[in-house]
C-alpha positions as CSV (number, residue, x, y, z in Angstrom):
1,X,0.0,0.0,0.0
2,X,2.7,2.5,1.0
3,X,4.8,2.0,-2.8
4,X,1.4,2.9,-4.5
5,X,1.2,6.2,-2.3
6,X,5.0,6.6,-2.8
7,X,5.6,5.9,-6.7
8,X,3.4,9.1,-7.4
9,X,5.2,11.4,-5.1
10,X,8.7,10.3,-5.9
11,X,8.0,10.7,-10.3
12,X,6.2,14.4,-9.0
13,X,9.5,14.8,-7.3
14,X,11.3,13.7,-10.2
15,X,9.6,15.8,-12.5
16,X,9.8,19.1,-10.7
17,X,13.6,18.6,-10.2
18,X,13.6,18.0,-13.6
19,X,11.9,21.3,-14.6
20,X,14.1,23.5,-13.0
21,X,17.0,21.6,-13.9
22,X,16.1,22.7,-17.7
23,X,15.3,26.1,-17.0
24,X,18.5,26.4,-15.3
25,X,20.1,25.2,-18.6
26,X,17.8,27.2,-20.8
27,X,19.2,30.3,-18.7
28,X,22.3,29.6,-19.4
29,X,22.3,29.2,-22.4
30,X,20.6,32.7,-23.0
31,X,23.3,34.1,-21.0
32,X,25.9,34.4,-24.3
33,X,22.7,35.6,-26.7
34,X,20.2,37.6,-24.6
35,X,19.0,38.8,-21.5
36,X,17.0,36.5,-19.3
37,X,13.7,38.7,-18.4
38,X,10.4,37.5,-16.9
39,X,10.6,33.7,-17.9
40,X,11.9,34.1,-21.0
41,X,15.1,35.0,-23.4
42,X,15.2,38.5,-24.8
43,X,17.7,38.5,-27.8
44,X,20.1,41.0,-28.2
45,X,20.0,43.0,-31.4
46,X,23.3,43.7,-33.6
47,X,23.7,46.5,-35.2
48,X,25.2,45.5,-38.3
């Protein structure tokens, strides 16, 4: 009874972690392109 109240917690777990874990590399990644503003990656215009 307890691994079928457990099995859902632990994959919600997993997912969350999981989540931020990209966001975290999705910030990064913005990092050498953009500013990072409100959630999402605001590309930096060149002026060519």
């Amino acid at each position: 009874m307890f691994g079928l109240i457990r099995l859902p917690i632990l994959l919600m777990i997993a997912f969350i972690v999981g989540v931020f874990f990209e966001r975290s590399n999705q910030r990064e990644a913005c990092a050498e392109h953009g500013q990072w503003q409100d959630g999402l990656c605001m590309m930096e215009r060149s002026n060519e």
